[in-house]
N, C-alpha and C positions, 0 to 999 in steps of 0.2 A: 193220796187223797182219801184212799178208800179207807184206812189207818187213822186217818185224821176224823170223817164222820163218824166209822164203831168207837174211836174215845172220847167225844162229843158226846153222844147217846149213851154209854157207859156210865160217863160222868154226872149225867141230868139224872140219870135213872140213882143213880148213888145217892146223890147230892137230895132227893126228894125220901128215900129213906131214912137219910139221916134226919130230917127233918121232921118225917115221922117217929123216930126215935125217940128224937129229943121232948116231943110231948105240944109238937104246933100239930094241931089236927084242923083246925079251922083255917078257914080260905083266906082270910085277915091276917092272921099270924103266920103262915107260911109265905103269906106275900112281902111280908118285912120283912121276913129274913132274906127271900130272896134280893130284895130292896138293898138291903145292906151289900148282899155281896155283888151287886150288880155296881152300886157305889165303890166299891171297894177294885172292881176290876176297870172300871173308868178314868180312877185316878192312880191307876199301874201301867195303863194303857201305852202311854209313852216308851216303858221298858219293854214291851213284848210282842207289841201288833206288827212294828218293822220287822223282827226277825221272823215271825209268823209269814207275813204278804211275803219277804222276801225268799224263804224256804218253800213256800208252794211254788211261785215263779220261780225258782234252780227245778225242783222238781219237776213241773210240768212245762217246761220251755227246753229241759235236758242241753242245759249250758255246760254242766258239768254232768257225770255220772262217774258210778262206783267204777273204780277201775284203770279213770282217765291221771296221766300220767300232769301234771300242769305249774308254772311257774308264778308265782305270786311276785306282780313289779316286776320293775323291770333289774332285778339282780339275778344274774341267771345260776348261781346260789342257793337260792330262794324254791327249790323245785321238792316236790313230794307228789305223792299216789291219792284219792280221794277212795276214803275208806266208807264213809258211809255220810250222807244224808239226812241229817231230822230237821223237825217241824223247825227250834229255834236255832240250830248253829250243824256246821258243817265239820268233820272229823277228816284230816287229812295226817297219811303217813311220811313222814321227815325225810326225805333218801339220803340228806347230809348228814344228821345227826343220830337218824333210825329214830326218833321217838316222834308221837303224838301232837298233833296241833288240833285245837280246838277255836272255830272262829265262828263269830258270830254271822249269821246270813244276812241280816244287813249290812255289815261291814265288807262280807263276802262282796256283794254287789257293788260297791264302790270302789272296791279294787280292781287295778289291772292284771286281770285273768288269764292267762299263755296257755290255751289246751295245745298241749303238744303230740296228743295222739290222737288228733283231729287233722292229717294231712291235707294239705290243698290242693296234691295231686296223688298219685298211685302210686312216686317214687320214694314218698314215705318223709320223715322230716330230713328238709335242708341243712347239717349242720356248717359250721365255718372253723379253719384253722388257720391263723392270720398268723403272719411273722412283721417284722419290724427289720430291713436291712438298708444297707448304706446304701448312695446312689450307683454304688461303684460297681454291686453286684449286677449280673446284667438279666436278662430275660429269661433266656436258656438256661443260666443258671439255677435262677428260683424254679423255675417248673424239673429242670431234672431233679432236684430237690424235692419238689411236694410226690413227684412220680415214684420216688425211691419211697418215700413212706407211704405212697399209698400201697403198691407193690409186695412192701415187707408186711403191710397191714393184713392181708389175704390168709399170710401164714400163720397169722395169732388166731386163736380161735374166741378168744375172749372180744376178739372187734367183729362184731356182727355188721359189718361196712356191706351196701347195695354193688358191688363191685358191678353189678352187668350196667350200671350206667355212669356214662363218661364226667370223670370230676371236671370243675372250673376252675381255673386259675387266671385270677384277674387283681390287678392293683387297684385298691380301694380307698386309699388317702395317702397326699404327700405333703410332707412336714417340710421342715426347715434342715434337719439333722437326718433323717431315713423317710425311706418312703414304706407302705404298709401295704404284703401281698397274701390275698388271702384265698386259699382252695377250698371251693366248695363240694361238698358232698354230702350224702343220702344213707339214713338209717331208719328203722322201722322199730327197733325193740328201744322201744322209748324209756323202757324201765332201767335203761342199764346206759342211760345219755348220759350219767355224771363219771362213771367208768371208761363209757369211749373217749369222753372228752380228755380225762386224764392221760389212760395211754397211750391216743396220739399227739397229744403233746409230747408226751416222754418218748417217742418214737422219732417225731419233731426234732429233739433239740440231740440226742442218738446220729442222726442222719445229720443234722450239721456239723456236728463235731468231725465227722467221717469226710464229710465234703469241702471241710475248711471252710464254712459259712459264717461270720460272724452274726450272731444277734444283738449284739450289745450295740447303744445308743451313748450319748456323749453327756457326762452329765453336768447339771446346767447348775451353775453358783450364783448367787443375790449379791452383788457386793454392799456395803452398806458404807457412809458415807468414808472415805479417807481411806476402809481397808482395801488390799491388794491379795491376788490370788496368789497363793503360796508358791514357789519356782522352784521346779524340779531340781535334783542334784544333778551338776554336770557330771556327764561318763566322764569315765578314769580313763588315764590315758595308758595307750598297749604298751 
């Protein structure tokens, strides 16, 4: 704000020299010119007053600030660092791509905003690590499973995982073909979410192979009118 009135002031105080410059010395004639350019930011007004109103409110409401780690939508893809804050557009850094975004702050405003390093409690963000297993797999099963990667997780040093509080492991939707179980857990270095998420996946599907856990689901064919699903070769006979 305080950025915004010294360039306001700057700019009058400018804008009234040049006008002495230019040779309007009389009250008449400097009053047209300002006339014009008063017309002239009236019918631009549509382009710049929305990102203006809406970059004071990011700013003095601190929805967002420098620093904050946050997901644009709901693609969780979609995540970068907010690098800095102006009057008309909002500068966030890429964490997928590593480069630059530039958004407008009224568009800012309209979107669905994820600050992820705004916890809701003190045990830091909740992340999820969901599998997709057969019915056949049983209870004990999946949790010795999520236990062993969380376990082997401790030892990586690249998983910055809240290990002093007890993970969740709860089934969270059942399909037709598998049902979907998914361990909850807590981390704090929100800058490095698209890193944790990757190596405990990779740690994930590590530990299944070792446990003989199938992940794989059954895949589903459209028949279309008259075709038939193609029939496997019979085994050979011993």
């Amino acid at each position: 704000m305080l950025t915004l009135m010294v360039g306001v002031v700057i700019s009058i105080m400018v804008l009234v020299a040049v006008i002495r410059i230019l040779g309007y010395s009389s009250l008449l004639e400097a009053g047209g010119v300002l006339g014009v350019l008063g017309v002239m930011l009236a019918l631009t007004q549509a382009s710049w007053v929305p990102d203006l109103v809406s970059g004071l409110v990011i700013l003095n409401s601190r929805l967002i600030e420098e620093g904050d780690i946050i997901q644009l939508g709901e693609d969780s893809s979609q995540v970068g660092m907010v690098f800095r804050t102006k009057v008309f557009f909002t500068e966030i850094l890429h964490l997928v791509n590593n480069h630059r975004i530039l958004i407008q702050n009224s568009k800012l405003r309209n979107m669905t905003v994820h600050n992820l390093s705004r916890f809701a409690s003190a045990k830091g963000l909740r992340e999820a690590l969901s599998i997709n297993v057969s019915y056949a797999v049983t209870e004990e099963e999946v949790s010795r499973l999520f236990l062993q990667v969380m376990e082997l997780s401790k030892d990586n040093p690249d998983l910055p995982i809240e290990n002093q509080y007890e993970v969740e492991i709860r089934a969270t939707r059942g399909g037709d073909y598998a049902v979907e179980w998914t361990c909850f857990y807590y981390i704090k270095e929100t800058r490095q979410v698209l890193k944790i998420r990757q190596l405990m996946l990779a740690l994930l599907l590590k530990v299944a192979r070792e446990q003989n856990i199938s992940l794989q689901t059954p895949v589903l064919y459209q028949l279309e009118s008259g075709e038939q699903l193609p029939v496997p070769p019979a085994p050979e006979a011993s």
